[in-house]
N, C-alpha and C positions, 0 to 999 in steps of 0.2 A: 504494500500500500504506500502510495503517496504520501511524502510529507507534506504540508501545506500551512502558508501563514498568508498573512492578511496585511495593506500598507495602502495609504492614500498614492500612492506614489513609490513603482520599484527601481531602483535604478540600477542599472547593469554595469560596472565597472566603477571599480575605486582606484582610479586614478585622479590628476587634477580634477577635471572637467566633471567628474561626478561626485567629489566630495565638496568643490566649488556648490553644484546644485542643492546636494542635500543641504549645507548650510544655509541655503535661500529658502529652502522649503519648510526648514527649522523655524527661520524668520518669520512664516506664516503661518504658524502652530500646524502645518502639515504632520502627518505621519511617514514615516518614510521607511524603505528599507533599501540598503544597501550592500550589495552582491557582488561577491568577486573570485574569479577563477581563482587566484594568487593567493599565497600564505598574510596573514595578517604584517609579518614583517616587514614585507615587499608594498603594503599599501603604498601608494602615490605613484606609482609604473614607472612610465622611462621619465617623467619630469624628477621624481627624486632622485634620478642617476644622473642629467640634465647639469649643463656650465649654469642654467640660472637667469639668463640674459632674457629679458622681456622690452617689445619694442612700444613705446611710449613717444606722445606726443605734447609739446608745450609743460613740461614739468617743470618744478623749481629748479632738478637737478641742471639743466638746461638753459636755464633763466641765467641762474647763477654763472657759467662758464661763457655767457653772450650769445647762446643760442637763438635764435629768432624763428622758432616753428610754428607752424597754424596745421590746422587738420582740413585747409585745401591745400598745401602744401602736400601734407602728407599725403591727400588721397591723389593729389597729379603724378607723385613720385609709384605710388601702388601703381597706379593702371598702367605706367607707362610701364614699369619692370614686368607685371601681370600678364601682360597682352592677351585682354580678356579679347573672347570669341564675340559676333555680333547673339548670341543665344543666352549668353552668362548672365542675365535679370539676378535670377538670387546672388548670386558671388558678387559681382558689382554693388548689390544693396546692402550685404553685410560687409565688404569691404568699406564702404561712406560710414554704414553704423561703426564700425571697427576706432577708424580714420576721426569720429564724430565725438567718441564716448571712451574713449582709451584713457583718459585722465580721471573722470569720474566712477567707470565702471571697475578700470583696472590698477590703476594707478593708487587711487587711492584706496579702495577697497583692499588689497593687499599692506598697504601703509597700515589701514587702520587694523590690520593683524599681526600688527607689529614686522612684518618685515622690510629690511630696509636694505636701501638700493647704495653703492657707489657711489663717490661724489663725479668720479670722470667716466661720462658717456663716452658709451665707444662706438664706430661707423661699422658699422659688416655695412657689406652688399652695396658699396660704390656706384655699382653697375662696371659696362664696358662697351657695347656700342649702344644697351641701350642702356639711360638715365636709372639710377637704382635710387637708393637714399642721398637725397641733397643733403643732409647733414646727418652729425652721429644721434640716433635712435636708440641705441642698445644698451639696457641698463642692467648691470650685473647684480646679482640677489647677493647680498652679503651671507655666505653661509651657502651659498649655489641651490641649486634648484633644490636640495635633501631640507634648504631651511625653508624653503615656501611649501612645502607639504608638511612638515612640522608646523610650522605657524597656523594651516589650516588645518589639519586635524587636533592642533589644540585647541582652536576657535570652535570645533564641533565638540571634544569634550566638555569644554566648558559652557557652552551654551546654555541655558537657563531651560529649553526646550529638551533637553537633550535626550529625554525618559523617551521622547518623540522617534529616535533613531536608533534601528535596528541595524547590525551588520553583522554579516554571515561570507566567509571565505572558502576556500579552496572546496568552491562552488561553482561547476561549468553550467551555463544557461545559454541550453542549446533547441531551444524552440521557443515561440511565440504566440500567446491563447486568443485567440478572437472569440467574442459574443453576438452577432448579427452587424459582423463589420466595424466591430469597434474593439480594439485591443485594451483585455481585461488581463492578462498577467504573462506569467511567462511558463518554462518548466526547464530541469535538466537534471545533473547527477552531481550527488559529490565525490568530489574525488577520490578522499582517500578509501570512503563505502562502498563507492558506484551505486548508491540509495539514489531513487529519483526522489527530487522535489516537485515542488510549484510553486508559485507567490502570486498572490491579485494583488491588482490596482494600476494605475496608469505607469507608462512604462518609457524610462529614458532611457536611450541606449549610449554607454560612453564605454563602449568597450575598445576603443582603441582603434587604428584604419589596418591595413592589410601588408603591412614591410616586414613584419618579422616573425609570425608564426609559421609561416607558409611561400620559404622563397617563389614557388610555384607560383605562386599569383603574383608576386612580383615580375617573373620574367611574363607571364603569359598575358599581364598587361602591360608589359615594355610601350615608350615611348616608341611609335613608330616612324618616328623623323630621325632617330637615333642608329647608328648601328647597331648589330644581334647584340644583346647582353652578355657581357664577359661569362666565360666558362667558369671563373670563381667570381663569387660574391661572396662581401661578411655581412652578418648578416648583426645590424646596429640598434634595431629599433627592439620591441618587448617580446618575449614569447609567446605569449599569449593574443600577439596583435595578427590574427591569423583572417581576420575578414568571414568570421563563420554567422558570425548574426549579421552582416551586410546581407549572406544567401539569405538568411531566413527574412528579411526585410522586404529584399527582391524577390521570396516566394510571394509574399502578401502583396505585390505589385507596389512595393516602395522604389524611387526611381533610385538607382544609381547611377552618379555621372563622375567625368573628368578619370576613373581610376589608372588611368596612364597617366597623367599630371603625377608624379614621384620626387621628394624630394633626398636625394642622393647625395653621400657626400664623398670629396674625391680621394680624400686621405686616410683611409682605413687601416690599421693592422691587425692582424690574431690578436684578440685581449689573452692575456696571460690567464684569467681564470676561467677559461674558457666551458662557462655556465653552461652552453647549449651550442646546436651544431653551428660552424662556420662564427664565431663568436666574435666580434669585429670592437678594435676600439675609433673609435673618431679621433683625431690630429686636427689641433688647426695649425693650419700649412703656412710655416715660417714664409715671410714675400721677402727675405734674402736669397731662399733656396734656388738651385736650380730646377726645374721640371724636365725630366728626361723621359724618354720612351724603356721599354725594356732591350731596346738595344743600344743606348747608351748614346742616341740624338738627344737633343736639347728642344721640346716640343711646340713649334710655331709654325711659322711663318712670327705671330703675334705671340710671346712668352703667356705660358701658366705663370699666374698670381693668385694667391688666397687675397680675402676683402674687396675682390671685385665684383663675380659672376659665378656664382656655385656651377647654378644649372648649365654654363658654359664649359664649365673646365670638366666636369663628367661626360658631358657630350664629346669632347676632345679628346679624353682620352678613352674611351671605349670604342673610337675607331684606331686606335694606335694597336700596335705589332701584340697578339696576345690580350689587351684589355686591360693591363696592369701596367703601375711607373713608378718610376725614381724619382726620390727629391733631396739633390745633392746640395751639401752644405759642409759647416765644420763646427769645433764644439761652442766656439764664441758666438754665432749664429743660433745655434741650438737653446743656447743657454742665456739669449735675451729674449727669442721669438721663438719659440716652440711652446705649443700648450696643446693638453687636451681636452677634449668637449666631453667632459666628465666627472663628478665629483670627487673622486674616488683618489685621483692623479693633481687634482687642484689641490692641493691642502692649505695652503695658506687663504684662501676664498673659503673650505670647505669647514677649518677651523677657526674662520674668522678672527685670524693672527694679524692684525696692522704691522706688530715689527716685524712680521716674517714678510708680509708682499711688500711692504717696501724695501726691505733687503734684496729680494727677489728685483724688485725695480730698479735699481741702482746695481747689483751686480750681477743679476742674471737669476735662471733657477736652475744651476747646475744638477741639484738633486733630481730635480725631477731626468735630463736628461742622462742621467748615471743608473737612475731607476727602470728606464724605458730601454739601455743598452742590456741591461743588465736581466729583465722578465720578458722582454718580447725580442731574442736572440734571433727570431726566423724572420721578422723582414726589419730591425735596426743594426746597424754594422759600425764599427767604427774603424780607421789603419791609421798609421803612420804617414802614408802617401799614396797616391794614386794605381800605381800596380798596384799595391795590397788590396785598397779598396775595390779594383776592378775582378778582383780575384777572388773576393767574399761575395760580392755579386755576381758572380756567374754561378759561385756555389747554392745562391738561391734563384736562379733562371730558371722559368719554365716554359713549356713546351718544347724544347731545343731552342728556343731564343737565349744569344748569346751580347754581352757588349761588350762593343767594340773599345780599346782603351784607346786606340789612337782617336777613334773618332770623338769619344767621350772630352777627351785629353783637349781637341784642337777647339772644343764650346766651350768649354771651362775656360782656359786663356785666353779668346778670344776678348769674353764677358771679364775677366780680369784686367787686362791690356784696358779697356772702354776705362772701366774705376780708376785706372794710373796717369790715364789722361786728363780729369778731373773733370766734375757736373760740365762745367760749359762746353765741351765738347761730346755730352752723351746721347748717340746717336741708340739707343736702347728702351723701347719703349719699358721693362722691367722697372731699369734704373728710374728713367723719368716719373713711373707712378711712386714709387720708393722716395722719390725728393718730394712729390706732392702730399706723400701720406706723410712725413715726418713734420708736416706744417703745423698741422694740428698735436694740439700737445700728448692727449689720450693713444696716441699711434706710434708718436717721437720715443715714449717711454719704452716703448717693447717695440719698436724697429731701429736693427744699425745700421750705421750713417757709410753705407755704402762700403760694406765690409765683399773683400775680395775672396775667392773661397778657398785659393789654396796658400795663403798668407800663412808661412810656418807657425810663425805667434799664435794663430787660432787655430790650430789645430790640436787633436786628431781629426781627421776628415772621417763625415758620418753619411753614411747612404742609409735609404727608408724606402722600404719597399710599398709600394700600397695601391689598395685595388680597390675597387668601388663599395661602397658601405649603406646596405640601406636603412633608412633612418623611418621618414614619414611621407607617409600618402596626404596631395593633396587633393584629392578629388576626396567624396566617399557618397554616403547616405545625403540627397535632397531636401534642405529645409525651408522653414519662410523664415521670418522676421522675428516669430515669435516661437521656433525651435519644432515646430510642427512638422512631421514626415510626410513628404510631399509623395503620392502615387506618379505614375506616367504621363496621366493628366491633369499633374499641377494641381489636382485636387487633396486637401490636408486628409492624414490617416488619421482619425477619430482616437487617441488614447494612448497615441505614439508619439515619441519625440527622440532626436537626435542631436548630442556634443561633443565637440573635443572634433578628436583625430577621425573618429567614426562620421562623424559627416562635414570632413574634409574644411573642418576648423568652422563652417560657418557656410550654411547656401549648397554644398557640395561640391566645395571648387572654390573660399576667401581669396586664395591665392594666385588663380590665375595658373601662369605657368611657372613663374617664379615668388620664393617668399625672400620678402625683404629681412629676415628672420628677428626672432623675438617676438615673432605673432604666432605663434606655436604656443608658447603658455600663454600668452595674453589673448590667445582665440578658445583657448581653453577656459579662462576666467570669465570671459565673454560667454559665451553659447552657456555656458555655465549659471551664469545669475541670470539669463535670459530663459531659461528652459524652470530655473527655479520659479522666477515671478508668473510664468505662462501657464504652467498644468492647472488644469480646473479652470483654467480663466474663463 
């Protein structure tokens, strides 16, 4: 026999987006229940693994450093990175809401949960042919993303309602109950039993989009403007983010859009704890480094750069030899501008140390890249000089691709020779964005001032192997304004609703084709108190 309970309101996933709602629905003397594949420890999914970074609009932090943003600024900056389709209505509409309410909905909402932001914003997503962020957006969670799911799961124990919320784990909810076309609850198994449940009541789904349960669905909605999808992928986003309640969505005629909209990132390696299959950690990719193919070109025409164009530099290189690259540099390089997109490897963010990241600012975080030579040995390398290096890298070549050291050898001097001549003669688009980015002081701190790569001083020279990383889906589940799951004919599902990752941050598709990032938990926080305030309405 069935298990069965009872809730104004079930929600499917405890990550952001759905412990964001239940707090909203606390706020309404709602009942609520909340459900999650995951162990209780794991609550908050990939945003507690998460750098933290949430994109904001006209905040003090901004104010303060002479920032001058408005949220028609920001929505010209969206659309133009987005390159929404002429059909995108919802994505377009939650992108202006986004663009509109990111101060009042998210900004400060999080503030007033005590977490606190960075004083120096930082620019991701420059753009590069096309316009990205006119200015820096990105505001780093003191504590990274582990402390914005702490702050809100203390907001929900303490909550004065809190007798109101129910939560029940390592609980898979793998169907969905209709009553004469109106969805009354859900059903599935627990895990460690394989006992079936059920729960009534109206029903939010924030189970996460489709990057990481199930590479399968990621390749088999590949961008198709893209060359075939690398033979390895890591795999960066949740386990549990396997797009199994999108099917059951799309059984009940929920639409699903955009899901080849992917956002991918280009610097991946084997995480050392390697949790689950293909276990990928994220890099953010030093803009001293070189970008090389796996045979040991230098990849252009136009240099790879990280803080320009995500969705550009994956598409670049997944038509490269293999689907896999290098990114050559050395330790002084590494150990000003090397970080990863991860709490775990942040520590001075992660323990909320001031003397330690400013130490790290002023001389580097050598620990961390001593840590990363040291647990992820199969694609970070370090030599003495360039044979050595080329010779550690062939021992991690794949497919029978080989590099060339000559070849390697005459990009790297080249690129060094340019730096010897000095800025006014640099004929290197690389360099030239490197003197642009160091203008800005948030960039100057952690970019070097046109460091040469095989300069004996900075050395040992470090190669990085790394292959594409799936992170998050921006397409997913269809919604309106008010988080309601839209059928095939733009007609709402009666007692269903969709947040977060699961419906592709907002509309099925906020983002267009590219995210300007830091709308990833900020569309979480969003669809979040939107789907709170909406049920029953």
């Amino acid at each position: 026999m069935k298990k069965s309970c009872r809730a104004d309101v079930v929600i499917v996933g405890a990550g952001l987006a759905g412990m964001v709602s239940a707090l909203e629905l606390l706020e309404r003397g709602r009942k609520v229940l909340l459900i999650d594949k995951d162990s209780r420890e794991h609550m908050g999914g990939l945003a507690a693994e998460s750098f933290g970074g949430v994109h904001f609009i006209g905040t003090p932090h901004q104010k303060r450093l002479g920032i001058k943003d408005s949220p028609e600024l920001a929505l010209r900056d969206w659309e133009s990175y987005g390159c929404f389709g002429e059909n995108d209505f919802w994505p377009k509409a939650w992108a202006k809401t986004y663009c509109e309410n990111s101060l009042e909905y998210i900004f400060n909402f999080l503030t007033e949960k005590k977490v606190r932001f960075l004083p120096l914003v930082n620019w991701a997503e420059r753009g590069l042919f096309t316009p990205g962020n006119s200015l820096p957006r990105w505001h780093i969670a003191w504590g990274t993303g582990a402390e914005i799911i702490r702050c809100i799961a203390g907001a929900l124990d303490a909550h004065p309602k809190r007798a109101n919320l129910e939560m029940l784990f390592d609980r898979e909810v793998n169907g969905i109950e209709t009553t004469g076309g109106r969805v009354t609850g859900v059903a599935g198994k627990i895990m460690t039993s394989g006992e079936e449940f059920r729960a009534e009541g109206e029903v939010v789904i924030a189970s996460g989009g489709i990057c990481g349960g199930d590479l399968g669905k990621v390749r088999s909605n590949w961008c198709s403007e893209w060359s075939a999808p690398p033979r390895l992928i890591l795999n960066g986003s949740h386990l549990y983010a396997d797009g199994l309640l999108h099917d059951r969505v799309a059984e009940l005629g929920g639409n699903l859009t955009h899901l080849d909209k992917q956002w991918h990132y280009a610097a991946g390696v084997h995480h050392p704890a390697r949790r689950k299959a293909f276990d990928g950690l994220s890099l953010v990719p030093p803009r001293s480094a070189l970008w090389m193919n796996a045979l040991g070109e230098r990849i252009g025409p136009l240099p790879l750069m990280g803080y320009t164009d995500t969705r550009w530099l994956v598409e670049n290189i997944v038509g490269q030899p293999g689907g896999y690259s290098w990114q050559i540099l050395n330790f002084r390089i590494a150990a000003k501008e090397l970080a990863v997109s991860g709490c775990d490897f942040m520590t001075a963010f992660a323990k909320k140390s001031g003397s330690l990241l400013l130490k790290q600012s002023l001389f580097g975080n050598g620990e961390l890249v001593e840590r990363l030579l040291r647990e992820c040995p199969r694609d970070v390398v370090a030599a003495r000089d360039l044979p050595e290096l080329v010779e550690k890298m062939n021992e991690r070549s794949l497919y029978g691709l080989r590099v060339d050291a000559t070849r390697m050898e005459r990009d790297i001097s080249s690129y060094d020779e340019m730096i010897e001549r000095g800025p006014a003669f640099f004929n290197d688009e690389q360099l030239r964005r490197i003197g642009n980015h160091r203008r800005y002081l948030a960039d100057r701190l952690r970019t070097c001032k046109f460091q040469k790569i095989l300069e004996p001083g900075a050395r040992p020279l470090i190669a990085i192997r790394e292959f594409i990383l799936s992170r998050k889906s921006l397409g997913g589940i269809q919604t309106d304004l008010r988080c309601r799951v839209l059928n095939r004919q733009g007609v709402p599902i009666e007692g269903l609703y969709a947040v977060g990752e699961a419906a592709g941050f907002g509309g099925g598709g906020i983002h267009g084709r590219r995210s300007l990032e830091g709308t990833f938990l900020g569309g979480c926080v969003l669809t979040g108190r939107i789907a709170g305030k909406s049920t029953g309405a």
